[in-house]
N, C-alpha and C positions, 0 to 999 in steps of 0.2 A: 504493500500500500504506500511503504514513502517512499519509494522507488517511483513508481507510478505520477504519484504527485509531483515532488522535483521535477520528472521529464514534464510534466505536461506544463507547469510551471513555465518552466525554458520556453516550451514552444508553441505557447498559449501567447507568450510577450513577445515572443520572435513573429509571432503570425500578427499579432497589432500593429508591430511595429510596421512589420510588411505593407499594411492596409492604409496607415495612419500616417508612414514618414515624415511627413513634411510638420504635422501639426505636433509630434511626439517632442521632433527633434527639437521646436522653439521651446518647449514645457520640461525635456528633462529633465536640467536641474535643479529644477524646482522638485520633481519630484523623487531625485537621487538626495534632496536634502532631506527631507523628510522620511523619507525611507530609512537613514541611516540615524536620522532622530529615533525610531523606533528601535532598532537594532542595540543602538547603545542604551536607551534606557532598559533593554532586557538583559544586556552582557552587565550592567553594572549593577541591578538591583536582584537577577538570579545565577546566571551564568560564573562570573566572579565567585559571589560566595559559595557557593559551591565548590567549587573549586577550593577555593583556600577553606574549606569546610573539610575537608580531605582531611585522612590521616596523616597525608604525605607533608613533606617541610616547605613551609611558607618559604624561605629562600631559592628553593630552588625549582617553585613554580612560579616566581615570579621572573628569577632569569629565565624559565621557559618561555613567558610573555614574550619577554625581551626576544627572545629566539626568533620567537615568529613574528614579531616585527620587522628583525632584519631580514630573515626568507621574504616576508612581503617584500621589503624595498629591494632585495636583489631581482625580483618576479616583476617590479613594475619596471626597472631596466630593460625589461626583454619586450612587457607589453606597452613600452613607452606611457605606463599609467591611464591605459582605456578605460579599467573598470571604473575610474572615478572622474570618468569626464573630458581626457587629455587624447587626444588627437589630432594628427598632422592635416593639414590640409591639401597637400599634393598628393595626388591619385597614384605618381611613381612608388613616392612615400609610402601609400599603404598600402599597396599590393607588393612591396618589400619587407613589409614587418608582418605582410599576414601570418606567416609561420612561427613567427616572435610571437604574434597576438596570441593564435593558437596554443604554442607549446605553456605559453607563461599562465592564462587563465586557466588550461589543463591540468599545471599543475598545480594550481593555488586551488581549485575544484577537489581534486583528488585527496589531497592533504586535509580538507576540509570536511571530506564524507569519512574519513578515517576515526574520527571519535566517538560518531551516531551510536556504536554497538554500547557504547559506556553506560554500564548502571549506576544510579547513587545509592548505591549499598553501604557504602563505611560505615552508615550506625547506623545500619537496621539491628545488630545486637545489641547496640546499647541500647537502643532505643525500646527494645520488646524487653531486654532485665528493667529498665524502669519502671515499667507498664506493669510488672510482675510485682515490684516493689513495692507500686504507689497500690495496686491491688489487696497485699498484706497490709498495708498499714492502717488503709483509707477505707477499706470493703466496698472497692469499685470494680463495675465490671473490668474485662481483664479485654484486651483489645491487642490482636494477631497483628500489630504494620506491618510485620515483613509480609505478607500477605497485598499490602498495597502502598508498597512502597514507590516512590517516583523516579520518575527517570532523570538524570542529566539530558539523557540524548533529544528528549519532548523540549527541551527547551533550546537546546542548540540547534536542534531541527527548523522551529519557528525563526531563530535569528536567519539558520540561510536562507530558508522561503524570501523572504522580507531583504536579502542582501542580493539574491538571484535575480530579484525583478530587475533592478536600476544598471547592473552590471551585464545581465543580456539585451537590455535597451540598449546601451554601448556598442557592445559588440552587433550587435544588430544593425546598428546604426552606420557603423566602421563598416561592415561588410556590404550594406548598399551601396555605400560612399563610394566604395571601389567598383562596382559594377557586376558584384560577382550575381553568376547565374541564379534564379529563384531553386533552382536541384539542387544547385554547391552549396545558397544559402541553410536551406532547411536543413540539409548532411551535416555542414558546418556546425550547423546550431544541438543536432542529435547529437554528436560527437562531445560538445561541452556539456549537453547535459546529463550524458549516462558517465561522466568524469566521475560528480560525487556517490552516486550509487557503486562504481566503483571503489572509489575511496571506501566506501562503507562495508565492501564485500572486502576487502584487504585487510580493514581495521577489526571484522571480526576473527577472521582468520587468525591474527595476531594475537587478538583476545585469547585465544586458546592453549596460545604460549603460555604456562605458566611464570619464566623468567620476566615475558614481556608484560604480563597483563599488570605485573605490580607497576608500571610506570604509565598505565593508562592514562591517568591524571595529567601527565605531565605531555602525553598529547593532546590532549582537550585546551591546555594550556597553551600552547606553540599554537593549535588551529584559532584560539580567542584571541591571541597576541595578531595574528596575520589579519581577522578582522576587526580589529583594534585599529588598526595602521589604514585602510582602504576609511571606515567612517568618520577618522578621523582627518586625514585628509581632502574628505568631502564636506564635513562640519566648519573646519576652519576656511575652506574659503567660499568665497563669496563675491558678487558683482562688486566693479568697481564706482557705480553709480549710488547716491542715498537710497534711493527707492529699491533698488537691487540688494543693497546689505540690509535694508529694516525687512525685505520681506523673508532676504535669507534667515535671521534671527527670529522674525515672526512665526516661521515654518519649525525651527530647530525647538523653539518653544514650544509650538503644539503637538509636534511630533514625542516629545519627551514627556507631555503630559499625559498626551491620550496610550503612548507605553507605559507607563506608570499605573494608568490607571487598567489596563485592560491585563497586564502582569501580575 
């Protein structure tokens, strides 16, 4: 089912874009700024604490962050920074970097479907001996969580939904720009979008590692750092006209509110 969803996702937005180019293209970033208003009021009010919620050592999931910040900024060298807006305007130009575009959003996708298989389990035991606890003490019902316990991955799922949309406008956009064929398009666009399902078919596999699975965290961590670095480089900028930066700030504010409130 989240397989499903992400592609269609992709090629739901790839197929608007198709229909709509010209009206999409003037409206983007408006609504790549908002988009990523969302995205970070969910990484910082659930996604983070969780994470440093972890048993693992706050130090060295936050030089994960860091990690995958720097992967991001080595990744937009290659996509010359499409997913958040940056693109050439000579036609030479992008039908030279489309294999750039390709391999670098490929693998910021891939890396990024890699964490989905992650449970938040680390205190489902504490949390059922408390239960047992507060049961002898209190003589209250006695209440099974690990039974319904939450996922990490429900949450970092919705962050990519909500990061997919604005960054396959891009690339969408980038690939009309060039002229490529409506076949290459769609292929194009299929190709990026079975990337994170991949990613997520490798990160379970991994999962099974016993070695590897103790440092799942600290992937979930490197994939939040990498979109840490794309909405934050879309937050911070803004037109260079008055009307342009209050409506960018406008957006960034309702964006964070109505994530806050809908999280």
């Amino acid at each position: 089912m989240t397989i499903l969803i992400i592609v269609s996702v992709v090629l739901l937005t790839g197929g608007l874009t198709f229909l709509f180019s010209e009206r999409i293209k003037a409206k983007h970033r408006m609504f790549s700024t908002f988009s990523a208003a969302l995205v970070a009021s969910l990484i910082f009010v659930h996604i983070l604490p969780d994470i440093y919620g972890s048993e693992v050592g706050a130090k060295w999931l936050g030089l994960a962050v860091l990690l995958g910040l720097v992967i991001q900024l080595v990744l937009e060298k290659i996509t010359h920074g499409i997913e958040h807006g940056h693109h050439h305007t000579h036609a030479k130009s992008h039908k030279s970097i489309l294999i750039g575009v390709m391999l670098g959003l490929g693998a910021h996708a891939l890396i990024e479907g890699m964490p989905i298989s992650i449970d938040d389990d680390h205190q489902t035991e504490e949390t059922e001996e408390h239960a047992h606890i507060h049961n002898d003490h209190h003589d209250h019902e006695h209440v099974d969580y690990s039974s319904g316990k939450t996922k990490v991955s429900s949450k970092f799922i919705s962050a990519i939904l909500m990061h997919k949309v604005p960054v396959t406008l891009m690339l969408s956009l980038f690939l009309l720009s060039i002229g490529v064929k409506p076949v290459n398009y769609f292929l194009l666009l299929l190709i990026f979008a079975v990337m994170t399902p991949l990613g997520m078919f490798t990160g379970e596999f991994l999962m099974k590692i016993p070695a590897i699975n103790s440092y799942k965290f600290y992937l979930l961590a490197v994939s939040t750092g990498m979109l840490l670095h794309i909405i934050t480089s879309i937050l911070f900028e803004h037109g260079h006209s008055k009307k342009e930066t209050n409506l960018h700030i406008l957006l960034i504010v309702l964006g964070v509110s109505i994530g806050v409130i809908l999280f």
